[in-house]
C-alpha positions as CSV (number, residue, x, y, z in Angstrom):
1,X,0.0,0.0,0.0
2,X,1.1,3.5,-0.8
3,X,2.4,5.7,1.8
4,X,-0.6,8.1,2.8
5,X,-0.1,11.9,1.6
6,X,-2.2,14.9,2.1
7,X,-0.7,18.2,1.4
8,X,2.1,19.4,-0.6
9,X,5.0,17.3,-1.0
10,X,8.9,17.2,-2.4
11,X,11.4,14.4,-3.7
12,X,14.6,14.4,-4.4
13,X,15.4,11.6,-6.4
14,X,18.8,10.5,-8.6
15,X,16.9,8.9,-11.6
16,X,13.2,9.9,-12.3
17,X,10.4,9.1,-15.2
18,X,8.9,11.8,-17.5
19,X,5.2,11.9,-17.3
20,X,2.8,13.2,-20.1
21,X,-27.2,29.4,-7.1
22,X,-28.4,30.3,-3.6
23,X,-29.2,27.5,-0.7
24,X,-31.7,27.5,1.4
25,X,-29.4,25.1,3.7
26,X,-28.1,26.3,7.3
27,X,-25.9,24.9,9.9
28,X,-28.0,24.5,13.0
29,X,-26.7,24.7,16.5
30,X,-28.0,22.5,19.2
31,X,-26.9,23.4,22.8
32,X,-27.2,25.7,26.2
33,X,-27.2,29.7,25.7
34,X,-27.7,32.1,28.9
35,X,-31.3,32.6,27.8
36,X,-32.0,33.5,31.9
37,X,-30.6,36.7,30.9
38,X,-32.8,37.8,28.7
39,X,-37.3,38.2,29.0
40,X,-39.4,36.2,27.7
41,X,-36.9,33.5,28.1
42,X,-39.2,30.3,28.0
43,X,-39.8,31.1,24.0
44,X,-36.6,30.3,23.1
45,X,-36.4,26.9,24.7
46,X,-36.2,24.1,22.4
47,X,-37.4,25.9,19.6
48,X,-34.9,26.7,16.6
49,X,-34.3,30.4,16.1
50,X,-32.9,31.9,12.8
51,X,-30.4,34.4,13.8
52,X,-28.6,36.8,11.4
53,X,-25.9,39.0,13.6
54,X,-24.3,38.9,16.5
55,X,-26.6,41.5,18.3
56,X,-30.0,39.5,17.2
57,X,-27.9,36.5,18.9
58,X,-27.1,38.2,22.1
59,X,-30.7,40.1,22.5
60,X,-32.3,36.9,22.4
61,X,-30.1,34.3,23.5
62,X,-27.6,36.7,25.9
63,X,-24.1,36.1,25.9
64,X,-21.8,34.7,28.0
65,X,-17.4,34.1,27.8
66,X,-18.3,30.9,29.9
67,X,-18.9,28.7,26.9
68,X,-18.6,25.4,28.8
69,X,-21.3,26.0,30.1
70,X,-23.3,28.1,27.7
71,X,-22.2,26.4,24.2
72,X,-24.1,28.2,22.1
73,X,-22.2,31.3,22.8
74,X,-19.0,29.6,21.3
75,X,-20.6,29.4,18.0
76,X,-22.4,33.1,18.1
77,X,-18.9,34.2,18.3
78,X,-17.0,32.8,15.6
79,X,-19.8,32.8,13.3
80,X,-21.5,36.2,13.7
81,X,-19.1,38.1,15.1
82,X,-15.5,36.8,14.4
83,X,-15.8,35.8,11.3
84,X,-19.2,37.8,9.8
85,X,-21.2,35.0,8.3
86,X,-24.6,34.0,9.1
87,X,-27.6,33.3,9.4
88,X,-27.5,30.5,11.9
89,X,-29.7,28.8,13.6
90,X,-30.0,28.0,17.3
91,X,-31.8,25.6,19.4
92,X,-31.0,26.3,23.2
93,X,-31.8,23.4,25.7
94,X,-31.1,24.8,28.7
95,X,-34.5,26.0,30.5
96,X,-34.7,28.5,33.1
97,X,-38.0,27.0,35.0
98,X,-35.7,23.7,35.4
99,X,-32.1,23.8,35.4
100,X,-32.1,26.1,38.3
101,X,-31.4,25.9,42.0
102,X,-32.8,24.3,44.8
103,X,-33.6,27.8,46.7
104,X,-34.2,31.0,45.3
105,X,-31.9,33.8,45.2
106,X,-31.8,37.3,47.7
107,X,-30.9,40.4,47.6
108,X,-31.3,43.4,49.9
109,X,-30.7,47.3,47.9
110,X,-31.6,50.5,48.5
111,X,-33.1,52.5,46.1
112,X,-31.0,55.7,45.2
113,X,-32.2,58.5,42.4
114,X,-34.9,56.6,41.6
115,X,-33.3,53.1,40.8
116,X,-31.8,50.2,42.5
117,X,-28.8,47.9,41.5
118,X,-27.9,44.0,41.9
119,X,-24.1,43.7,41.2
120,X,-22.7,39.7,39.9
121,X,-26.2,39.2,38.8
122,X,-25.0,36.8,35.7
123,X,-27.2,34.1,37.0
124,X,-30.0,35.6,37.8
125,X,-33.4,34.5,35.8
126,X,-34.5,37.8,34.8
127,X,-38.1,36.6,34.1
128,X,-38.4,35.6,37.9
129,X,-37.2,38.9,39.7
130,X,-39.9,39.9,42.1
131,X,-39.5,42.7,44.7
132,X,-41.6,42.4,48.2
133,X,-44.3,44.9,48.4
134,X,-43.8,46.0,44.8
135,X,-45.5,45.4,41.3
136,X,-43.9,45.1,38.5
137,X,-44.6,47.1,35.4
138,X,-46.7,49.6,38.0
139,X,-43.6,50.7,40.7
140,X,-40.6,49.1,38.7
141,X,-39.1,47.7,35.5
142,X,-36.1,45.7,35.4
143,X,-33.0,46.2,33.5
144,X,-30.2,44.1,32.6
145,X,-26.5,44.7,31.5
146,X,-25.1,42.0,30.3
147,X,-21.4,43.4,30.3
148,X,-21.1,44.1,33.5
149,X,-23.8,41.8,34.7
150,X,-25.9,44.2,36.8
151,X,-29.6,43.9,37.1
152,X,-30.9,47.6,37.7
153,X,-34.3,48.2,39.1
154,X,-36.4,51.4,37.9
155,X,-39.1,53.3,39.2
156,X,-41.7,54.0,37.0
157,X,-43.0,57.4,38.5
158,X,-41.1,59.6,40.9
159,X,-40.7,57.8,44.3
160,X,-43.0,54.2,43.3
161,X,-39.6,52.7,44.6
162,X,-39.3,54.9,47.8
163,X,-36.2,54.7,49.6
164,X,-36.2,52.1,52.2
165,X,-34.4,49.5,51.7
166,X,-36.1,46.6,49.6
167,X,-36.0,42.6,49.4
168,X,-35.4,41.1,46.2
169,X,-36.2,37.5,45.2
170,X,-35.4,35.4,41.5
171,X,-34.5,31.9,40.8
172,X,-30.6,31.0,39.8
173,X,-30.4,29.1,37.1
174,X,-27.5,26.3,36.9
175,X,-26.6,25.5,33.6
176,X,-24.2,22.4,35.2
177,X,-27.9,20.5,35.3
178,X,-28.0,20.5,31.6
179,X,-27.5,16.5,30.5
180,X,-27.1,14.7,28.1
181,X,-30.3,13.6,28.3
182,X,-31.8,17.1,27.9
183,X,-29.5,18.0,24.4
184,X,-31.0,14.7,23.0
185,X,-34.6,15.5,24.0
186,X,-37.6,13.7,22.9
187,X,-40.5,13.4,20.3
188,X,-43.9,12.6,20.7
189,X,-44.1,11.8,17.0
190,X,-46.9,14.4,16.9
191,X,-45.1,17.4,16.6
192,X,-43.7,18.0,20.0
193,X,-39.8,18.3,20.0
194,X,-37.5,19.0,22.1
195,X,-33.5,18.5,22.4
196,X,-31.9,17.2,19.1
197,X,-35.4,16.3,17.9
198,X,-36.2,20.1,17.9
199,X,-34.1,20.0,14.3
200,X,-37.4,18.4,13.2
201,X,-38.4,21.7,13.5
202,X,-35.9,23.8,11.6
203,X,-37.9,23.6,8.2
204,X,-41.2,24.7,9.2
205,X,-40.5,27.3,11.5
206,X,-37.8,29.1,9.7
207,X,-38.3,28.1,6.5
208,X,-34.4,27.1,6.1
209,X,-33.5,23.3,5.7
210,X,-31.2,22.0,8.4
211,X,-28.6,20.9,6.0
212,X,-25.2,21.3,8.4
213,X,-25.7,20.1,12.2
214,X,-23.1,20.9,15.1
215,X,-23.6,20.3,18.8
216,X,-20.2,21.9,20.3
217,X,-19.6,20.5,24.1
218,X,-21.7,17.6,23.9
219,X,-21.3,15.7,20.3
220,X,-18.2,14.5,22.4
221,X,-20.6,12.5,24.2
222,X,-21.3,9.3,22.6
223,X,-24.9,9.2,23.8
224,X,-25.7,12.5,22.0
225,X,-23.2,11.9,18.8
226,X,-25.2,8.7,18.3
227,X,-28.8,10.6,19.0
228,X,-27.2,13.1,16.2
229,X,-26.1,10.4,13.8
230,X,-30.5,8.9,13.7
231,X,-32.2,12.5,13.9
232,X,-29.6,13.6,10.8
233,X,-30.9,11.5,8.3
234,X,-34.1,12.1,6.6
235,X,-35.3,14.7,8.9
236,X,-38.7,15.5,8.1
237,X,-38.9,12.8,5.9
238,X,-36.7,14.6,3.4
239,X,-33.8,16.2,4.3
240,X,-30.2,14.6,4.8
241,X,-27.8,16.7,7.1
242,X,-24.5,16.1,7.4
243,X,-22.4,17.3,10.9
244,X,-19.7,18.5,12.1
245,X,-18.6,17.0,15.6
246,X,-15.9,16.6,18.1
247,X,-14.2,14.2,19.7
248,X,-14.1,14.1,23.6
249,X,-10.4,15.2,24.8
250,X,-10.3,12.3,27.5
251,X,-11.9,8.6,27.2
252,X,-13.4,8.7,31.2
253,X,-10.6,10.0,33.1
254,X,-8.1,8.8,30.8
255,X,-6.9,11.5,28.4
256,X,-6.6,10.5,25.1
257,X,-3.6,11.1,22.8
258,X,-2.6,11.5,19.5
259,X,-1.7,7.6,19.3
260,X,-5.2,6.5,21.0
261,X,-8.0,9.0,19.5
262,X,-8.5,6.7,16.4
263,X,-9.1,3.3,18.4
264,X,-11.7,5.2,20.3
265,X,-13.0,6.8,17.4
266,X,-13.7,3.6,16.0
267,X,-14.7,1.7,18.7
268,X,-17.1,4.2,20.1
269,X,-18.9,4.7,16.3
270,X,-17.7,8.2,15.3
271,X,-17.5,6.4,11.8
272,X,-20.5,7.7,10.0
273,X,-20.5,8.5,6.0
274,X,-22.7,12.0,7.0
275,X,-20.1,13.3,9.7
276,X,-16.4,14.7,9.9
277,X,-14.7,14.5,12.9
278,X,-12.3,16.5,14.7
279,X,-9.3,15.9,17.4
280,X,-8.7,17.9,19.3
281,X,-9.6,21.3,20.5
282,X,-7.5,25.2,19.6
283,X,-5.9,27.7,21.8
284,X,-6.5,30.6,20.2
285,X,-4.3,33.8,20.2
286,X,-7.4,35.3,22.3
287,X,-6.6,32.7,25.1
288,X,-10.0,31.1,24.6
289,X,-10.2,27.3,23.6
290,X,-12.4,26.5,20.4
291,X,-14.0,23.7,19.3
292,X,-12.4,23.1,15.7
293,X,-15.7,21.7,14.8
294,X,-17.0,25.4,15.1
295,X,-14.0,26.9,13.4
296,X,-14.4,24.6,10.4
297,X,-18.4,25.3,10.3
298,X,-17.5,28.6,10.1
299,X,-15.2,28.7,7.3
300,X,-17.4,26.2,5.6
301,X,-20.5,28.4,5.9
302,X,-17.7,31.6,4.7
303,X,-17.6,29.6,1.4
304,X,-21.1,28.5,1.1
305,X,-22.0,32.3,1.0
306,X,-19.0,32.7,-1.6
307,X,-20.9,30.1,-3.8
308,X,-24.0,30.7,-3.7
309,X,-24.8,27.7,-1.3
310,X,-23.3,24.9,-2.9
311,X,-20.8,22.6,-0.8
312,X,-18.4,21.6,-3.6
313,X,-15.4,23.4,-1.5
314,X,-14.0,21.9,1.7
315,X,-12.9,24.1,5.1
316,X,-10.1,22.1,5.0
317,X,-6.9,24.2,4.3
318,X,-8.7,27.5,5.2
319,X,-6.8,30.3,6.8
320,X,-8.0,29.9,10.7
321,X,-5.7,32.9,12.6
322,X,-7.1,32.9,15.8
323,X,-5.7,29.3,15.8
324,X,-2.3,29.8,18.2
325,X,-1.9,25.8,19.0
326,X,-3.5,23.5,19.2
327,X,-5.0,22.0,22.9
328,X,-5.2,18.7,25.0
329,X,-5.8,19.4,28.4
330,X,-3.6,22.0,30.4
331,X,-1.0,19.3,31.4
332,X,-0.5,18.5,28.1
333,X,2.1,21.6,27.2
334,X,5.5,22.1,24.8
335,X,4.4,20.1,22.5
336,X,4.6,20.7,18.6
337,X,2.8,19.6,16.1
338,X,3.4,19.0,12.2
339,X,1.3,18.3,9.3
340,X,3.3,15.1,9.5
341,X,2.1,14.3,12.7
342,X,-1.7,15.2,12.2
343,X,-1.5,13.3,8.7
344,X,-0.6,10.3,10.2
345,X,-2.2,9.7,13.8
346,X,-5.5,12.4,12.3
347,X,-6.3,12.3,8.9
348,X,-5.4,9.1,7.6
349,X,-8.0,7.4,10.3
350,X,-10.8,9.9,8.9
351,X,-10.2,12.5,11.5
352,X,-9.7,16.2,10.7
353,X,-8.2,19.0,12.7
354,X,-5.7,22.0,12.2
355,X,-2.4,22.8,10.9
356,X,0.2,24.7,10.3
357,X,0.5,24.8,6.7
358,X,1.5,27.3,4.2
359,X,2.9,29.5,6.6
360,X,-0.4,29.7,8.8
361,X,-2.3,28.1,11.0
362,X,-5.2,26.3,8.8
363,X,-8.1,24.1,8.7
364,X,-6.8,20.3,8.4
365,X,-8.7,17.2,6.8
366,X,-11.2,16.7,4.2
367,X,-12.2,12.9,5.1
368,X,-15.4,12.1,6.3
369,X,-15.4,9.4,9.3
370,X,-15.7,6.5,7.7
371,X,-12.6,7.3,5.9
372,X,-9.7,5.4,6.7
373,X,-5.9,4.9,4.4
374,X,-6.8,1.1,4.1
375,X,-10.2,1.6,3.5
376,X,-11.1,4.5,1.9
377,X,-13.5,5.3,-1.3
378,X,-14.0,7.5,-3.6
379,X,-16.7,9.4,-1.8
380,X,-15.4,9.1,1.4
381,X,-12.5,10.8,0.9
382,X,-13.7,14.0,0.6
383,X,-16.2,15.4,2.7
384,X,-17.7,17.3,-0.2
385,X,-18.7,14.3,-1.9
386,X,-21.3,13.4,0.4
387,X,-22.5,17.1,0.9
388,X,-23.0,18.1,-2.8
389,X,-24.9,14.2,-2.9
390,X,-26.8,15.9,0.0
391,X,-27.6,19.4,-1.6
392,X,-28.7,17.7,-5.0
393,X,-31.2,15.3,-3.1
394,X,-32.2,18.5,-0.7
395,X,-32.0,20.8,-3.3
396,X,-34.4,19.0,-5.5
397,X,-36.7,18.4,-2.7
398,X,-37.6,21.6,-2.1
399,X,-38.1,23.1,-5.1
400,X,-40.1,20.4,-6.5
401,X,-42.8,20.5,-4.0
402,X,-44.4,23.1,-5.6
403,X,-45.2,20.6,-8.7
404,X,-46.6,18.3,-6.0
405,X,-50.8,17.5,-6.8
406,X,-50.8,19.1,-10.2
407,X,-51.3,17.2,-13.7
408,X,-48.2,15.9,-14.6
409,X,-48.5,16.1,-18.6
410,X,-45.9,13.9,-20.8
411,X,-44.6,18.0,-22.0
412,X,-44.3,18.3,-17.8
413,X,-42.0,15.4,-17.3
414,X,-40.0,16.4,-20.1
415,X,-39.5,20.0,-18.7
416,X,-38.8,19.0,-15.6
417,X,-35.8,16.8,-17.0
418,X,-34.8,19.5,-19.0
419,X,-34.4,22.4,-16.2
420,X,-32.8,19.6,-13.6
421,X,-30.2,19.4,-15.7
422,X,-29.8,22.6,-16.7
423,X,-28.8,22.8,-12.7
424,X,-26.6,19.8,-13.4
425,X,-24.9,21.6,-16.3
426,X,-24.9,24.9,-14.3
427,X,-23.2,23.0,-11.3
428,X,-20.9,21.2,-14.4
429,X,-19.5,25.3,-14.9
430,X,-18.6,26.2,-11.8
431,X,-16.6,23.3,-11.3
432,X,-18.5,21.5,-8.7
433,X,-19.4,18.4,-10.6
434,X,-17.2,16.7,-13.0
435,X,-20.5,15.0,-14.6
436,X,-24.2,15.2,-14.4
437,X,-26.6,13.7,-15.9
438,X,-31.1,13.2,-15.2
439,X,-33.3,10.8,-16.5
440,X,-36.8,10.0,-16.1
441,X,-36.7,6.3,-14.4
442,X,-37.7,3.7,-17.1
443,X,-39.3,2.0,-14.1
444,X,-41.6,4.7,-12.9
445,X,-42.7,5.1,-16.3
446,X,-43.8,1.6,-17.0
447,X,-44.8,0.6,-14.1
448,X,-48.0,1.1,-11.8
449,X,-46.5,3.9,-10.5
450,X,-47.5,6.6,-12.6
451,X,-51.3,5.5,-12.2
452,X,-50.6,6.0,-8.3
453,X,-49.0,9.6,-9.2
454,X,-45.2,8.5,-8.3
455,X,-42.5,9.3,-10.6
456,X,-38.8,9.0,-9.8
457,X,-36.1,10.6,-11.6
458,X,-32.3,9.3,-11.7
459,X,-29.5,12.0,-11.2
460,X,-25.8,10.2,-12.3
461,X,-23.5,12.9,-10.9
462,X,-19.7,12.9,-10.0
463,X,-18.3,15.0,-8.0
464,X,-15.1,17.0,-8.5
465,X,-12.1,15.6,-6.8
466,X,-10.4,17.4,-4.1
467,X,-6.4,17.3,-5.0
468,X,-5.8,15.5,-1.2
469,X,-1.8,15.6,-2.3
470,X,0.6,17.4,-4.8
471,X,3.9,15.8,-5.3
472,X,6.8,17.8,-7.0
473,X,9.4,15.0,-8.6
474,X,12.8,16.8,-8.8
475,X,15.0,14.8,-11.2
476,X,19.3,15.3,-11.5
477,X,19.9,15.2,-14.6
478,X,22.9,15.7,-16.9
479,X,21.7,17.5,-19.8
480,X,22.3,21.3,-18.4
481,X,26.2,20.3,-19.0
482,X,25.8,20.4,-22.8
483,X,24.8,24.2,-22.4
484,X,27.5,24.6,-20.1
485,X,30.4,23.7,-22.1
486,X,29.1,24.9,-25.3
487,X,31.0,28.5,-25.0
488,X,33.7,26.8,-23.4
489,X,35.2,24.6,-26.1
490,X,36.7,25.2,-29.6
């Protein structure tokens, strides 16, 4: 078997051989954002939100530098307001009326110039704030600032807050009683989602299809990356997603390395054809640790927007400069790492990360996980492969259910070949496919099926390959001496 390569490559060698459209697809965000610190808080529970900047993010969903234990604030960052591409969407587990503490909170101020102020009051459930011998909206209204994480109290005419000094009650939420459990959720089957099973919910509330699916902080957890691995295919029915997840740093209380990541990878099922892996987190130059998973969605999403939604170019090899190292644990310190070294214990077992490559910290693996060197295909080894498979099959979905329960004419059939693969040869142009080709299936045709309204059309599509190596052959040889000596002789 040939040595596995991915990047760019030299030899030296003595003797050598001469050679002759827009998507509607969004990445949705499954997790825990500080919600608590906004009003209004239980409509953003379970329930996907589109979001399109990063203040629409924080003025629903608040914000918070603690992203271990609000996760969602990890990706509102890098996406909205690090790197300036949206929309996302966000589904935020974590509920106020439940993951809270045992006793409610108190607080004793005094009200001064008509308002009174609650200092550290990050954790305070805004919705819950009550104030003894006081209504609110008729003596008070409650402010919040987020930065400084100070609730203020306001009168709402001169003196409705007097100035004696008052008692102040609200819940505290505790984000550390989010589980596992809770990001998976549940179903009814009738409509009622929550968790995971809230992606369910993507298409009809916001209208976008939940092509790309990340769940930063807990995909790590086998119980949720295999919850995430059933809800992803055919949500609704219809729609294929493929995600972006993370491997956990330690197996238990065993940190994993380098050497063991892909033996747990495989034994623990983070193999699937729809999903690319990464191993293992990023310091970044801002002292915060990332989630490559997030930095890769994000520079995947930067190029979606570049081509007008079409996946046929891979995060992989993408500038990512807030990368400074990358991170294992804080024990695990001085240590360098190559391209060499991620190639061979990373990629070549189907598991992506970063690199520093091309004189920058960057992106690192285009596999998906069931990609392996011994036992690799040709779709597998590019995770674009099964994403533009993806957006033709989504694609198609959605536009054609407006031709759904009309008269399907022999003059319809034939115009609905026609402008598929017009999108086929359109996609053909840009480079994304290397061949396309639909046809109206010969079964469908003859069959029963058209008298029961079902017809099926065949796209044959390849994909354009991803070059995973360039190799530079650099041959001695002796011919330059006739050149040499030719002024030099009689």
């Amino acid at each position: 078997m040939s040595d596995y390569l991915h990047g760019a490559y030299g030899q030296i060698q003595a003797v050598g051989n001469r050679v002759a459209a827009s998507s509607e697809g969004v990445i949705v965000y499954v997790g825990t954002a500080p919600v608590h610190n906004t009003f209004g808080a239980a409509k953003r529970v379970n329930r996907p939100v589109l979001v399109h900047n990063i203040q629409e993010a924080r003025n629903l969903f608040g914000y918070s530098e603690d992203w271990a234990s609000y996760t969602l604030c990890e990706a509102m960052h890098v996406h909205l307001e690090q790197k300036g591409v949206g929309p996302i969407v966000l589904i935020n587990v974590l509920d106020p009326a439940v993951h809270k503490k045992g006793t409610s909170g108190t607080s004793t101020v005094t009200p001064s110039g008509g308002r009174a102020v609650i200092s550290g009051a990050g954790d305070i459930v805004l919705d819950t704030i009550a104030v003894t011998g006081k209504t609110k909206g008729e003596d008070y209204t409650v402010g919040y600032d987020p930065e400084k994480e100070i609730v203020t109290l306001y009168e709402t005419s001169s003196g409705s807050l007097g100035t004696n000094a008052l008692t102040v009650t609200y819940d505290i939420v505790d984000a550390s009683l989010v589980t596992a459990a809770n990001v998976i959720g549940t179903t009814d089957g009738q409509g009622l989602n929550t968790g995971l099973y809230a992606v369910r919910s993507v298409y009809p509330v916001t209208g976008r299809v939940p092509a790309y699916l990340a769940v930063p902080g807990f995909s790590s957890v086998k119980s949720v990356h295999d919850a995430m691995a059933e809800i992803s295919v055919k949500i609704n029915a219809h729609w294929d997603a493929y995600m972006f997840v993370d491997l956990p740093l330690a197996n238990g209380q065993t940190p994993l390395t380098l050497a063991t990541v892909a033996a747990y990878k495989a034994s623990n099922g983070y193999d699937k054809p729809n999903e690319t892996v990464y191993f293992p987190m990023a310091a970044g130059t801002d002292g915060k640790k990332y989630h490559i998973s997030v930095l890769a969605a994000a520079n995947f999403q930067e190029l979606l927007l570049s081509q007008e939604g079409v996946p046929y170019r891979t995060a992989s090899n993408t500038a990512c400069p807030v990368i400074q190292n990358l991170y294992m644990g804080e024990d695990n310190v001085n240590r360098v790492y190559d391209d060499e070294i991620i190639n061979e214990f990373l990629n070549k077992n189907g598991i992506a990360s970063a690199a520093f490559v091309g004189g920058r910290w960057a992106i690192w693996g285009a596999h998906s996980a069931d990609y392996t060197a011994e036992d690799g295909d040709y779709i597998n080894v590019a995770e674009t492969n099964r994403m533009m498979l993806f957006y033709i099959s989504n694609d198609f979905q959605r536009r054609r259910t407006f031709d759904v329960d009309k008269p399907m004419t022999a003059n319809d059939l034939q115009s609905i070949v026609k402008e598929e693969q017009g999108r086929l040869d359109a996609l053909k142009k840009i480079g994304a496919l290397t061949y396309g080709v639909v046809l109206l299936d010969a079964s469908s045709v003859n069959g029963s099926d058209v008298m029961n309204g079902d017809f099926t059309f065949a796209f044959e599509v390849t994909t354009t390959p991803l070059a995973k190596s360039l190799k530079a052959i650099v041959n001695w040889t002796d011919d330059g001496f006739i050149t040499y000596f030719e002024g030099l002789t009689a």
